[in-house]
N, C-alpha and C positions, 0 to 999 in steps of 0.2 A: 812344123810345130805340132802340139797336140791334140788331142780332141776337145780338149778344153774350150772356153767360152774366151773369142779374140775380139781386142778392142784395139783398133790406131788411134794413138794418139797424137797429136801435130804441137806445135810448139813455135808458133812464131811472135815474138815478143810484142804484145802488146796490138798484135792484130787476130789471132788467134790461138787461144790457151785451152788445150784438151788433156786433163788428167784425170789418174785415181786419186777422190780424195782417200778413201781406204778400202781394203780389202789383201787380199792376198795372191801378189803377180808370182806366181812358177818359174814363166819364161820373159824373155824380152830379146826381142830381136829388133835391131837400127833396118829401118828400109830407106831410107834417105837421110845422111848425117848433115848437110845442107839445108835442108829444108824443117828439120828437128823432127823429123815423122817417125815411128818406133810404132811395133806390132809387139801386146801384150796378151801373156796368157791369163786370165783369171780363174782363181776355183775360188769356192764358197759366195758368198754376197759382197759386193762392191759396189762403189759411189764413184758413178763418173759423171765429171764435170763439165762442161762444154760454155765458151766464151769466146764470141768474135765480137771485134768492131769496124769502122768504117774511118771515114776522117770526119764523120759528123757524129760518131760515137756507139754505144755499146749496140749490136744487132743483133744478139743472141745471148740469154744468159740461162742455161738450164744445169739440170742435175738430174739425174737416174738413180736408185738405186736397184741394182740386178742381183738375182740371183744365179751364177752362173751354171754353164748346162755342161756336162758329162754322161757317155755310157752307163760310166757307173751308178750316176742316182738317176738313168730312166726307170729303171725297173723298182725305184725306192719311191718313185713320184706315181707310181702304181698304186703301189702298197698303203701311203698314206694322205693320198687325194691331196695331194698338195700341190697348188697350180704355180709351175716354176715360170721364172722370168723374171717379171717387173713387178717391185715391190711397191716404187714410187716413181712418179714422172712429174716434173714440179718445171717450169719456165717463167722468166720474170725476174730482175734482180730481187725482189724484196724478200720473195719469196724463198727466193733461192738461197738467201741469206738469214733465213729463218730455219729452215735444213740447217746449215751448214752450223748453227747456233745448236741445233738439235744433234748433232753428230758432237759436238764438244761437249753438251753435255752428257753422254753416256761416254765418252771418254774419260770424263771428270771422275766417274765411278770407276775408272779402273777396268772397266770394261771396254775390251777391243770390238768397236761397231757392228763388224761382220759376224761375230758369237751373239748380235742381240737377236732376240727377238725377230721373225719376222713380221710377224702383225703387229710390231712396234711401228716399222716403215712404213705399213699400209693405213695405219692412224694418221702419221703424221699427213701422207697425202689426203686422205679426206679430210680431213681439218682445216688444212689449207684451201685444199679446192674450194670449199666454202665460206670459208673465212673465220674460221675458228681456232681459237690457242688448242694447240696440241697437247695432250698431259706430258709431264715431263720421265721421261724409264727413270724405272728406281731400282734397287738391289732385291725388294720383293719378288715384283714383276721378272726379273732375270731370273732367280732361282725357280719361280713357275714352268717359265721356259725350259730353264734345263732339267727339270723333274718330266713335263711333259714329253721334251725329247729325246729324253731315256725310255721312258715305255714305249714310245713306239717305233724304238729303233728295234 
């Protein structure tokens, strides 16, 4: 696979649920069609999801959202001081469900997640982390974004 940024994902019904909520997969390769386990390739920002339980119920409910890594934008991540990775790291059902409510809405706008804003994401986690409503992305805020990401492309 590529140099791109790889994520397994597993898939056991109801006992462990690992997907992209969105972003944009490249590749996808099956490594176990048994066990539902599949290696994906990500480029740009992506929401992955991560959910296991037990038989006494949920043990894990988190979300991610990354930024994903290439060759290509190390020498961009130079240029414009911009600390790749992790946008957001949120665990907790409620919370998690508070994202994923925030991901629908910038959907609602017609806009595809991974084109917003990255310090859209890094809001939504401090606000959370603290316990504050997050402001909701608007069509304002988007076209900022993309005027600012033109200059300093």
């Amino acid at each position: 696979m590529s140099e791109l940024t790889h994520v397994e994902l597993t898939w056991l019904k109801k006992r462990i649920e690992n997907w992209i909520r969105f972003g944009r997969i490249v590749e996808n390769q099956v490594i176990d069609a048994t066990a539902s386990r599949r290696l994906v390739c990500a480029e740009s920002v992506f929401a992955f999801v991560r959910w296991a339980s037990n038989d006494y119920g949920t043990i894990v409910s988190r979300i991610d959202i990354l930024r994903a890594f290439n060759q290509a934008n190390a020498t961009r991540r130079c240029r414009l001081c911009v600390r790749w990775g992790e946008l957001l790291r949120i665990a907790g059902w409620p919370k998690v469900e508070k994202v994923l409510q925030a991901i629908d809405g910038v959907e609602t706008l017609g806009i595809d997640p991974a084109d917003a804003a990255p310090e859209h994401w890094r809001h939504i986690h401090n606000c959370l982390f603290v316990g504050e409503r997050p402001r909701p992305y608007t069509h304002r805020r988007h076209q900022a974004w993309l005027r600012r990401r033109k200059i300093c492309s």
